[in-house]
N, C-alpha and C positions, 0 to 999 in steps of 0.2 A: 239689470241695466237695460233699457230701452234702446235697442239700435236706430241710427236716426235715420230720416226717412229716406228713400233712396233721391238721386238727384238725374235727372233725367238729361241736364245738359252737357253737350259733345265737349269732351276731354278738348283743352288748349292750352297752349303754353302759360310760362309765368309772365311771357312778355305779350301779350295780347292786349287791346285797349281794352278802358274800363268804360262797361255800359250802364248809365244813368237815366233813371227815369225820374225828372224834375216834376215836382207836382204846385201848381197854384194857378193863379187868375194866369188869362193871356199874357198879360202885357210883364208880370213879377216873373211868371216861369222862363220866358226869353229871356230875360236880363240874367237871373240866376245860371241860365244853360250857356250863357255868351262869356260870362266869367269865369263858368268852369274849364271850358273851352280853350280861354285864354291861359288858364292857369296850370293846368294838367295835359301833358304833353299825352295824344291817342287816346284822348277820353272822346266817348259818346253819346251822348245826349239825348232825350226822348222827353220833350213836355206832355203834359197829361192835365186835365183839370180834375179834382179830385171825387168828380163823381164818375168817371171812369179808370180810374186808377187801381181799382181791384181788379178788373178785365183786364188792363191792358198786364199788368202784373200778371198773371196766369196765364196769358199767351204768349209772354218772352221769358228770357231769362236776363236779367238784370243783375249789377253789381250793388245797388246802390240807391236808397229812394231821399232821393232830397225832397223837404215839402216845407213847404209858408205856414208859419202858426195860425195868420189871422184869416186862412183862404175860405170864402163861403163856395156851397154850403154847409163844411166841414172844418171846422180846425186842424192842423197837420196833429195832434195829441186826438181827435176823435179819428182821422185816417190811421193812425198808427192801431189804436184799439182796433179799427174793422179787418185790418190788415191781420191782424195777430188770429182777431176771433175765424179768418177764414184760411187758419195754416197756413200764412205765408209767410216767413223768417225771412224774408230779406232785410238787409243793415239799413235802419232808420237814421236820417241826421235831420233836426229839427231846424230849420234858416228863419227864425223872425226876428223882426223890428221889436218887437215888445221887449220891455227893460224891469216890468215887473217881477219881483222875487217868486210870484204865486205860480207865474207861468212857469218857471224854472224848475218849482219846485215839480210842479203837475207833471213834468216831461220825466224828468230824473224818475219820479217813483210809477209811471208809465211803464217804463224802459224801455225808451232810446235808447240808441246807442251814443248817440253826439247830441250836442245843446247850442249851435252857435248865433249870438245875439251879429243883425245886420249894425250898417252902422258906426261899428266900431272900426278905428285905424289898421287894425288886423286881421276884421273879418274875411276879406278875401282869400288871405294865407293858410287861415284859418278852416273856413270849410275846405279850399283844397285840400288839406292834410286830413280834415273828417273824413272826406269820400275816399282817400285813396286809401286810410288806416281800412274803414268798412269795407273796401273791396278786397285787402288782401286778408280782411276776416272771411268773407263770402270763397275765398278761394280756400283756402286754408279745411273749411268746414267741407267744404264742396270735396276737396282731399281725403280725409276722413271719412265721409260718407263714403268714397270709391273703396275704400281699405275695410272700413265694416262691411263692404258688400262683398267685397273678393272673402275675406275671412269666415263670414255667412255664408258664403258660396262653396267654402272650402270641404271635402271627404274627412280630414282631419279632424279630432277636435283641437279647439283652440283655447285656452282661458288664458288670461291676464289676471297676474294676482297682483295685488297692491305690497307696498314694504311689511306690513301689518299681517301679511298671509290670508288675505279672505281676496275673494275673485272679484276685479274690478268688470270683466267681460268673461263672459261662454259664449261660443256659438253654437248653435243648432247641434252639428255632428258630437260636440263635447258633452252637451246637457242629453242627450239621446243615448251616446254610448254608456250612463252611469244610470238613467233611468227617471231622469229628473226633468221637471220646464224648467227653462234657462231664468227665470225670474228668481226660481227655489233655489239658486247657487248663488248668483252674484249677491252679494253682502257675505255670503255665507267663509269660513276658514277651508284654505284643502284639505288642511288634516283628517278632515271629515269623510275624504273618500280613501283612507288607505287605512288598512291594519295599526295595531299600535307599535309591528315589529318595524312595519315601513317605514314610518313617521319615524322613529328612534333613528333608522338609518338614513334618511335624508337630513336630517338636524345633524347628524355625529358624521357624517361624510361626505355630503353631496352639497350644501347647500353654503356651507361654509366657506367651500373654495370657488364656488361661481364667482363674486367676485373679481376675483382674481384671473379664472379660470374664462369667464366669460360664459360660457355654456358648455353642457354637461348632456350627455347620450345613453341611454342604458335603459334595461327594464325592470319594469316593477310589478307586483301586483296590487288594484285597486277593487273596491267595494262599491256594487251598486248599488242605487238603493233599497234592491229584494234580496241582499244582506251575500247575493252570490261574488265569487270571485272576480276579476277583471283582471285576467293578464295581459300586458301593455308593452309597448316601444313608447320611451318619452325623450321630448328633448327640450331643455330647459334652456333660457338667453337672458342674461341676466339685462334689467331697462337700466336708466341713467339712475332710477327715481329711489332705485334699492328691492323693487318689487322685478317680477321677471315674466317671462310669455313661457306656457306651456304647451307645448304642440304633443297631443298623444294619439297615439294610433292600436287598437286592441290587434293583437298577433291574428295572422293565417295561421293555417294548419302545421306550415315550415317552422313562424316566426314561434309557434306555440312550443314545438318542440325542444329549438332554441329556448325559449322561456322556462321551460321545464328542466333544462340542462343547469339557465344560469341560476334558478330561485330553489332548485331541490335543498332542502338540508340537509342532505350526504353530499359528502365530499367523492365528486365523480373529477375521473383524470382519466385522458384517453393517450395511449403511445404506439407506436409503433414498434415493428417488430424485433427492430435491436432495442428498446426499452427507451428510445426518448420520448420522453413527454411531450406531445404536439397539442394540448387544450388541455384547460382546468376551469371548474367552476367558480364561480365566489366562493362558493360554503371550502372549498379544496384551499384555498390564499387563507382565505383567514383562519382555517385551521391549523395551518400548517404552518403560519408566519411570513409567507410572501408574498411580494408584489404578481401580478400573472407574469410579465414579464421575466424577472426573476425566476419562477416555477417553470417556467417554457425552456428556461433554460439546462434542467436539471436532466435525469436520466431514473427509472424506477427505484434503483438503489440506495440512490440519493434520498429517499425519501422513506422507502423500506427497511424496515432494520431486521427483516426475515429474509431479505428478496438474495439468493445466490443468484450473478450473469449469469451463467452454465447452465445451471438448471431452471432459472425462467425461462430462458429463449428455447432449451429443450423444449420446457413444456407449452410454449405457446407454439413451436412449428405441431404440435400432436393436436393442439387442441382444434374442435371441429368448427364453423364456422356457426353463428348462430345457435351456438349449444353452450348457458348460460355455466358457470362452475362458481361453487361456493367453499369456501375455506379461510381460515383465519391468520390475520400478518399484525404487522406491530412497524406504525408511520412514524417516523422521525421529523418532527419539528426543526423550522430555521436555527430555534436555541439551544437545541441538542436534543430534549424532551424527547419521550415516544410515549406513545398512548395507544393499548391495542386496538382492532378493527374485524368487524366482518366481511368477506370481499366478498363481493357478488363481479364478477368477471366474465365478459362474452366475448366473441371474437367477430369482427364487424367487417363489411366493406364499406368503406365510405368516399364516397368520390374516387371510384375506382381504385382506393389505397388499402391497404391489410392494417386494420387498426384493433387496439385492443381498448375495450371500455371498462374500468376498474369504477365499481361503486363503495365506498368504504363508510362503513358506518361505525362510530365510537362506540366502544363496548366495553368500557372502564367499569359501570356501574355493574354489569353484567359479570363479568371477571371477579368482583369486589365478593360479591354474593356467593360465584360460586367457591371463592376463597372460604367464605364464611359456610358455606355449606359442606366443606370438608371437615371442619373444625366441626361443626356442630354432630356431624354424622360420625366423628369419632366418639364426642363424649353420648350423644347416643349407641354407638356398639358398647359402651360401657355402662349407660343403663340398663341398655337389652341383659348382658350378663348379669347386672346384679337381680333383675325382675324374674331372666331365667335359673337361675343357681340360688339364690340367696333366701329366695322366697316361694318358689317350687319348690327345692326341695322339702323344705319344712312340712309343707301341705301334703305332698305325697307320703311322707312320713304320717302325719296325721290321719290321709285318709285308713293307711294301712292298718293302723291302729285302732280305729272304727270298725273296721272290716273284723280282725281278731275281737273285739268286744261283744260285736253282734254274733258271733256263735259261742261265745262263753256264755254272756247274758242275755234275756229276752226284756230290753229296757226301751219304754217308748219315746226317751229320750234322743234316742239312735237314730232316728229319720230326723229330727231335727237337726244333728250335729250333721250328717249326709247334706242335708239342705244349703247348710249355712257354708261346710265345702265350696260346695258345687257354686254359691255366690262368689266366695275369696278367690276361686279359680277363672269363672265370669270378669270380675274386675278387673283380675291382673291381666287378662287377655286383652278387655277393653280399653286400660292404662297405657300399655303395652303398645293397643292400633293407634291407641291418641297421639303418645310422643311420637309413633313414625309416621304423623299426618306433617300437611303444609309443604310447599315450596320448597322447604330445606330438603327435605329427602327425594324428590320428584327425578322422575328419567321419562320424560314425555315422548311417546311414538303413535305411531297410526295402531288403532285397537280396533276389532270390529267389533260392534257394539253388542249384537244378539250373544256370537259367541262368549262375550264377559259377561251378560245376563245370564246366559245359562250354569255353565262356568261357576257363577258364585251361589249359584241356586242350589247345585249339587252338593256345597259345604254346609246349609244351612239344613237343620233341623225343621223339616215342614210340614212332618206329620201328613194327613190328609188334604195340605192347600195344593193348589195345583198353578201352573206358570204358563202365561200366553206369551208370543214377545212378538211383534211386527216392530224391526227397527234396525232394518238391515243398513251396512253401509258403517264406514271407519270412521273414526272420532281421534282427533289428536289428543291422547290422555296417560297418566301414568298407570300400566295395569293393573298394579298390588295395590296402590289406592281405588281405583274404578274398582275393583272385585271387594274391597271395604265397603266401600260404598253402597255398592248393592246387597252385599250378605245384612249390614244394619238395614236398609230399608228393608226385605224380604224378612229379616227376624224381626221388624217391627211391625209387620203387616200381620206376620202367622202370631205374635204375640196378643195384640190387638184385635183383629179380625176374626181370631177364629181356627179350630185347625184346619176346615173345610174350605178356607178363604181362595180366593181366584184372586192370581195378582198379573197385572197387564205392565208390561215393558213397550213404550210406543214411541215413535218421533216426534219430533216436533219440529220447526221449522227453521229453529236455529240451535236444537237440544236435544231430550228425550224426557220422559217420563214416565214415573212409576205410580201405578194406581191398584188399589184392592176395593173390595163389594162388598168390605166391612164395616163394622158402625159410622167410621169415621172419627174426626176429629170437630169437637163446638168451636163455633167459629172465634169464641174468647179465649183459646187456651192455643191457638194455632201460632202467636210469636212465643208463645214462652217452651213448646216442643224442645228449641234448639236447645234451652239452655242447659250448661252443665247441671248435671242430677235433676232435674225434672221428669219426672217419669208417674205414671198412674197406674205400673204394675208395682205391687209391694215386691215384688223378687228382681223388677228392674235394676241398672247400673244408672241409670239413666245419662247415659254415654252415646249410645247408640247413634242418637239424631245429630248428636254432637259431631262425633267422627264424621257423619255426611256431610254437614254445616262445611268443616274443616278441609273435608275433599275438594269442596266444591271452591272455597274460598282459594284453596293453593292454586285450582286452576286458573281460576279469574271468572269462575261461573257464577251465574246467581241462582241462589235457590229459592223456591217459594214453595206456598202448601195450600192446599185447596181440596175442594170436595170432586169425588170423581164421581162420574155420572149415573154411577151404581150407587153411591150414597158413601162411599166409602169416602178414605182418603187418597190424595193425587198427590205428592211431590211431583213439580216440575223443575229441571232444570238445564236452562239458558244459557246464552253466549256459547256456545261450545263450537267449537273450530274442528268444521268436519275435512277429512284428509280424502 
C-alpha cells in the first residue's frame, strides 16, 4: 500500500473557510466566483485563467478547482488532465454550458470529481453543494495523510489488517522489525509471520473475543523473514470493518525476560515464602486448568500433591539464594488429575521480595518408560538365568568331557569340537550383551572417557595390538554399556587388523572415536558391518558391531564408519553429551 503523499498545509479547523480557485475567461470566472460567494457562507475565492492555473495551484493550498469546460486555451477536461499529469489531486468540479452527452461522458471517464451543466434551474445549488462535498473530500484526505505520517513516523510497528487477515497498511518500523519492504506485506496474510503454534493460539483465543473484547495485550513470538524468532508485546483494536490495527513492539532485555517467562513450555510458578503463589505462566493455567487469576489465588499445596507445609517452608528457609535444586513432585489439576513433574527450583530476590521460582516439567512419558523398564528388566533377570544355567551348564559339561576324551584318545576331531565350544560360549556371551543393550537397561552418569577405554581394553583379548587414547574429559553415559562398546570395537579391530594392530581412542568435537592402521573396511560393505550376523571372520558371531550400533542408539548417538587415516578403520561416534 502506497502512503499518500505528505500534505504540507498548516493543520485548521473543520470550521475554516473553503478556499477556491475559479478557473476560465475574465469575465465567466467572476460571475462563477460571485455566486459562489453568494451561496457558500466563508468560501474564498481566487480566479485564475487557465494557463496559469498549474502555478497558481502549487503556490497555494486550495480546496477546490472550479473550471469552464469551453475556456481557451484549454478546456476545463484538458486543465484537469495537466493538473493530474503534474501531481496535483486537488477536487475537480467541471461548470459548463455544454449540454452535450459527449462532453459528459469525456469528464466522467476523465475523472472528475463533479459534472455540473450551467444553466439549469438548479445549477447554482448545485455547484454550491459540489464545492463544498470536494472540500470536505480535500479535508477528509488532508486527515489521513496527517495519520499516515504520524503512523509512518511512529518507533512502533503498525499494520492494519483487512476482515480477510492480509495487511491492508505497514509502516516502516513494522516492515523493518520482521525484515521485509513494506510493499512485500501489505496484500500479504499475518499468518505469515508467526509459527503454526501462534497462529493456532490466536484463532482458538485471542481473536475470537476481540470483538467483543475490543482489544487484546499480550505477547507473542513472530518469524522474520531470515526464519529467526521475534519476540514481541502486541496490542490488537478491533476496526468497525471486522479487520483490526496491530501495534507491535519487539521486547528489551527486561520485556525479553518477561517473554521468556510468559512463552517457555514449562510450566514456571513463582511464591513466596509461606507458599502463595504470586505469578504463573501461560504454559502453568493451561496446564493446570486455571484462569491466572484463579492460580494467583491458590497456595503450593494446592497444586502439589507431594508438597507437605512443614516441610516446604523448612526447606525453602535452608535453601541458599541463587543455588538452583532439582527433584521430583506430582501437580494436581483444577479437575483433580495429577501428572508427575521435574522441578527445577531456585530461590530469587526480586524486587526486593524472597521469592521462589518453581520450573515444572511434565514427565509422564518419562515415568511410562521407566515403568516399562522395570518390567522389562525383570523378564530380563530371567533370561540372564536361563542363558546363565540352562545353557552354561550343559557346555561346561561338554567341554569337560572333551577334555577326558582328548587324554583317552589322540582324535583330530578334538580341536574341532574345542573350536565349535569356544563359538557356543562366544554367542551366548554376545546374546547375552545384546539383550542387556538399549534404553531399557541404561543408568546414565558422568564416565570418564580414557578411563572406560582403558578399562575395556584390559578385558579384551589383544594379543600383540597395542592402545593410544587422547580423549580425556567425562561423557554422560551408561558404563556397562560404554565398556560393551568398546571391548566389541577393540575385539573388532584385533580381529580384523591384526594382532600387531595400533588402535587410537580420540575426541571429537561433539563424541569420540575409535580407529586402527588395519586393512580397513571397502567402502561397499561399511552400511551392512551393523548388521545382525554380518561378519567376514568365519569364527565371527557377527554380533559385535551390532551391540555397538545398539549402545549407541540407547544413548541417542549416531554412529558412522570411515577410513582412518592410517588406512585402517575409524568408527565415529556423535551427539554425545559431555559432563
Amino acid at each position: 500500500m502506497e502512503t499518500p503523499p505528505p500534505d504540507t498545509a498548516p493543520f485548521e479547523g473543520a470550521d475554516r473557510r473553503i478556499d477556491v480557485l475559479v478557473v476560465g475567461d475574465e469575465g465567466a470566472a467572476a460571475t462563477t466566483a460571485s455566486r459562489l460567494e453568494a451561496a457558500i457562507d466563508g468560501v474564498g475565492t481566487t480566479p485564475a485563467e487557465p494557463g496559469t492555473a498549474v502555478e497558481t495551484l502549487r503556490d497555494g493550498a486550495f480546496d477546490c478547482v472550479v473550471a469552464d469546460y469551453g475556456t481557451a486555451p484549454l478546456s476545463g477536461v484538458e486543465l484537469f488532465e495537466r493538473l493530474r499529469e503534474a501531481g496535483i489531486e486537488t477536487p475537480f468540479v467541471l461548470f459548463t454550458a455544454a449540454e452535450s452527452e459527449a462532453v459528459a461522458n469525456r469528464a466522467v471517464s476523465a475523472g472528475v470529481d463533479e459534472y455540473v451543466r450551467k444553466g439549469e434551474p438548479d445549477s447554482r445549488p448545485l455547484l454550491a453543494n459540489a464545492v463544498e462535498e470536494a472540500a470536505a473530500k480535500r479535508r477528509t484526505e488532508r486527515e489521513l495523510r496527517r495519520g499516515y505520517l504520524a503512523l509512518d513516523a511512529a518507533e512502533e510497528g503498525v499494520g492494519i489488517v483487512d476482515p480477510e487477515g492480509a495487511f491492508r497498511y505497514v509502516n516502516e518500523a513494522y516492515a523493518s522489525m520482521y525484515g521485509y519492504d513494506r510493499d512485500a506485506l501489505v496484500g500479504e496474510r499475518w499468518d505469515q509471520l508467526y509459527p503454526d503454534a501462534e497462529v493456532e493460539r490466536f484463532r482458538e483465543s485471542v481473536l475470537p473475543d476481540l470483538p467483543v473484547a475490543g482489544s487484546w495485550r499480550g505477547t507473542a513470538r513472530g518469524i522474520t523473514g531470515d526464519g529467526e524468532r521475534l519476540p514481541q508485546r502486541l496490542e490488537l483494536t478491533r476496526l468497525p470493518d471486522g479487520g483490526h490495527v496491530c501495534v507491535c513492539r519487539a521486547v528489551d532485555r527486561r520485556d525479553r525476560i518477561a517473554a521468556v517467562f510468559e512463552l517457555t513450555p514449562d510450566i514456571v510458578v513463582i511464591h513466596d515464602a509461606e507458599g502463595r503463589i504470586v505469578d504463573a505462566n501461560r504454559q502453568a493455567c493451561e496446564e493446570l486448568g486455571y484462569d491466572r487469576e484463579e492460580l494467583l489465588g491458590t497456595t503450593v499445596w494446592d497444586v502439589d500433591a507431594t508438597a507437605d507445609p512443614e516441610r516446604a517452608r523448612a526447606f525453602w528457609r535452608e535453601l541458599p539464594l541463587d543455588t538452583p535444586r532439582r527433584f521430583e513432585g506430582e501437580l494436581r489439576r483444577a479437575d483433580g488429575s495429577t501428572f508427575p513433574v521435574e522441578v527445577h527450583l531456585i530461590r530469587l530476590e526480586i524486587d526486593g521480595e524472597d521469592r521462589f521460582v518453581a520450573i515444572d516439567r511434565d514427565i509422564t512419558e518419562r515415568k511410562a518408560r521407566e515403568e516399562e523398564l522395570v518390567r522389562k528388566n525383570e523378564r530380563l533377570e530371567e533370561f540372564s538365568s536361563v542363558v546363565s544355567h540352562d545353557l552354561r551348564n550343559p557346555l561346561q559339561v561338554a567341554r569337560g568331557r572333551v577334555e577326558l576324551l582328548a587324554e583317552e584318545v589322540d582324535s583330530e576331531h578334538v580341536p574341532d569340537v574345542r573350536r565349535a565350544l569356544d563359538r557356543m560360549e562366544t554367542l551366548i556371551d554376545d546374546l547375552l550383551a545384546n539383550a542387556r543393550q538399549g534404553e531399557d537397561a541404561m543408568a546414565p552418569e558422568p564416565v570418564d572417557l580414557s578411563t572406560a577405554a582403558r578399562e575395556a581394553w584390559a578385558t579384551v583379548e589383544t594379543a600383540r595390538a597395542s592402545l593410544a587414547v587422547d580423549a580425556e574429559g567425562r561423557i554422560e553415559a551408561d558404563p556397562d554399556q560404554l565398556r560393551q562398546l568398546f571391548e566389541n570395537l577393540f575385539r573388532n579391530s584385533v580381529d580384523h587388523g591384526g594382532p600387531a594392530v595400533t588402535v587410537t581412542v580420540g575426541r571429537l568435537a561433539d563424541g569420540f572415536y575409535v580407529a586402527d592402521d588395519g586393512s580397513g573396511v571397502p567402502s561397499g560393505e561399511r552400511e551392512s558391518v551393523f548388521d545382525t550376523g554380518f561378519s567376514t571372520d568365519a569364527d565371527g558371531t557377527g554380533l559385535g558391531l551390532t551391540i555397538v550400533e545398539n549402545v549407541a542408539d540407547a544413548h541417542g548417538w549416531e554412529l558412522s564408519l570411515t577410513e582412518s587415516e592410517d588406512g585402517g578403520a575409524r568408527f565415529e561416534i556423535t551427539g554425545v553429551e559431555r559432563r
